[in-house]
N, C-alpha and C positions, 0 to 999 in steps of 0.2 A: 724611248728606252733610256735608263741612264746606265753607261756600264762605265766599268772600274779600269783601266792601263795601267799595268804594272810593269815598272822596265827595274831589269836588278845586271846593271853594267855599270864599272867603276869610269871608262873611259871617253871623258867625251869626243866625239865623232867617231865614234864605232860603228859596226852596220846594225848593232842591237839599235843606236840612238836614232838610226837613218829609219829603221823597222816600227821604230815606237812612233817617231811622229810622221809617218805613216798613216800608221793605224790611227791615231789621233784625228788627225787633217780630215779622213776619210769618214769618221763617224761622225765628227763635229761638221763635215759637208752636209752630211743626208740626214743633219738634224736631232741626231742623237745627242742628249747632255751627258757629256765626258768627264770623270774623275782621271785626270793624266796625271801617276805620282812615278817619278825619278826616286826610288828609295835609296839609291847612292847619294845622288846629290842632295835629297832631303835629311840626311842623316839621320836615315832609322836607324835605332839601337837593334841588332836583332839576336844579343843577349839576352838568353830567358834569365827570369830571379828566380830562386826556391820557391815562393807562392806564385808560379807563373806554370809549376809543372802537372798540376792535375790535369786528369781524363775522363773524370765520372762526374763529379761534384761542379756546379756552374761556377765558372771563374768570376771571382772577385772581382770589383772595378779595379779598372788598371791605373795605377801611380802618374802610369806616363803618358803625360797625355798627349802627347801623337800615339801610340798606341789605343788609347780610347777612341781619339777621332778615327782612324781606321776601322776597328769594330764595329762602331756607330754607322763608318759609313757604309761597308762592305754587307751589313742587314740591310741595306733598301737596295741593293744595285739587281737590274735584271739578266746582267752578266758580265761577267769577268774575262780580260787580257791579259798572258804573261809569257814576257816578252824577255829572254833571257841565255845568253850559251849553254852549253854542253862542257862543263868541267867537272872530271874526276865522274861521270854518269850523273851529276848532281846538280842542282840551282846552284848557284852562288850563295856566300854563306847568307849575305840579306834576306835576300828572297825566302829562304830554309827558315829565319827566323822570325821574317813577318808571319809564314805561317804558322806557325809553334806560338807565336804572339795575337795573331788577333784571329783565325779559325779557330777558338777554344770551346770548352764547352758553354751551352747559353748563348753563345751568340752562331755561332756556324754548325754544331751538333748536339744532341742532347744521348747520353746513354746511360741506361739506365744501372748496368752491372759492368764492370771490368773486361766482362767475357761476353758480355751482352754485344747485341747489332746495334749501333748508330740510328737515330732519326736525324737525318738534313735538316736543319733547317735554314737556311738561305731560301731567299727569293728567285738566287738567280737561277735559270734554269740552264744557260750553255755558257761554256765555256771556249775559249781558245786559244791554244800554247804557242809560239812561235819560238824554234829553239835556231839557235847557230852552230855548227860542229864544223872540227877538222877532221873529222871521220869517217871515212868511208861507210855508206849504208851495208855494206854485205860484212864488213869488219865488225861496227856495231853490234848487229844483231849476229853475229856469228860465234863472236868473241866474249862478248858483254851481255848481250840479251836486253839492249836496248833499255837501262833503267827508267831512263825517263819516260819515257811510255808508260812503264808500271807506276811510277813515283806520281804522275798525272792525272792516270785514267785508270788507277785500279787503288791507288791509295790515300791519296790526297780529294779530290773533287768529287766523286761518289759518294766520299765519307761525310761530306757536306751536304749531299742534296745537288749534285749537280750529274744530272744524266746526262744529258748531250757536251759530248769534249772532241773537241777536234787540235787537231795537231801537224803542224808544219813544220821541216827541219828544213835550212839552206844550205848547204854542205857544200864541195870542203871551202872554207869561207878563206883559206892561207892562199888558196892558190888561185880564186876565182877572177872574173873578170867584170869591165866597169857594166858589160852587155850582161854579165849574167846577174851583178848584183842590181842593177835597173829593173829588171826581169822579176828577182826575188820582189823587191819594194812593191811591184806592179801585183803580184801575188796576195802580198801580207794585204794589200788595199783590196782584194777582191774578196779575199778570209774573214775580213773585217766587216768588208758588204754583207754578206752572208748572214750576220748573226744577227742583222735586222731584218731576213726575212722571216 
C-alpha cells in the first residue's frame, strides 16, 4: 500500500511529532511505501491565490510547485494519515490550506453544478485522523459538538471519495503522563496497523 502522513504541528518534539513518527515507523515496518510530509517544516504555503478558489471548474495546474507535487501525489495513495491538534475545533491553518490547495477539483473531486453532489475521485479508500486536544471529551461534544468529527468525516474526506475514516483523539494532552502518552503512541501504532488490513 502506499499511504500519505501528514503531520500539521509547528513545534518540534510535540506529542503530534512523537504520533507521526509513530505512524511512520509502523507502516514503513509492515512494508508499506510511505509518503511522511512535515508540512510545518516543509513550508507549505497554505495561502489560497484568486485562481486557487473554484469548486466546479477542474483546477488549473498549480504555479507552485510543492503544491503540484502533492496533488500529483495524493491521486495514487491508497490512504491517508492526519495527524494534527485540536485548536479553536480546527486543523491548524497548514493543514486547512493544504486542503483548499491540493483536494481541488480534478484531482480529489469532480462536480458537476454548484449545488450538485461530488464524485471522489481519490484512490484512496480509508482514511485516518489522529487528533490531540486539552479538552475534555464530554466538554467537547457537549459544548462544541465536536467539529472535528464533522470537518473529517462528514466534510472533507467523503467529499473526496474516502468512505472508511477513523479517528482517534489523545486528550487532555496539558496534563497527561509519560505512562499515558506511551500508551497513546502504542495506540496511533496499532490505528496505523489497521489500515493495512
Amino acid at each position: 500500500m502506499r499511504i500519505g502522513v501528514y503531520l500539521a504541528h509547528p513545534k518540534p518534539g510535540s506529542l503530534n511529532h512523537a504520533l507521526f513518527d509513530a505512524v511512520v515507523d509502523e507502516l514503513r515496518g509492515r512494508g508499506a511505501e510511505v509518503a511522511a510530509h512535515d508540512l510545518c517544516a516543509d513550508g507549505f504555503t497554505p495561502l489560497l491565490s484568486a485562481g486557487e478558489t473554484g469548486t466546479v471548474e477542474e483546477a488549473a495546474g498549480a504555479e507552485d510547485a510543492q503544491v503540484a507535487f502533492h496533488r500529483a501525489q495524493v491521486a495514487t495513495l491508497d490512504a491517508l494519515v492526519f495527524v494534527h491538534p485540536n485548536w479553536w475545533g480546527m486543523p491548524p491553518a497548514v493543514l486547512t490550506g493544504w486542503v483548499q490547495r491540493v483536494l481541488v477539483p480534478g484531482v480529489a473531486y469532480k462536480l458537476g453544478t454548484a449545488q450538485g453532489e461530488p464524485a471522489g475521485l481519490l484512490a484512496a479508500g480509508k482514511a485516518l485522523v489522529l487528533n490531540t486536544s486539552d479538552t475534555p471529551a464530554v466538554r467537547e461534544e457537549r459544548e462544541f459538538g465536536d467539529p472535528l468529527q464533522s470537518i473529517w468525516s462528514a466534510c472533507v474526506l467523503p467529499y473526496v471519495g474516502i468512505g472508511d475514516v477513523r479517528r482517534v483523539v489523545f486528550r487532555t494532552v496539558g496534563d497527561s503522563t509519560a505512562a499515558q502518552r506511551a500508551g497513546w503512541l502504542d495506540r496511533a501504532r496499532r490505528e496505523a496497523a489497521a489500515l493495512l488490513a
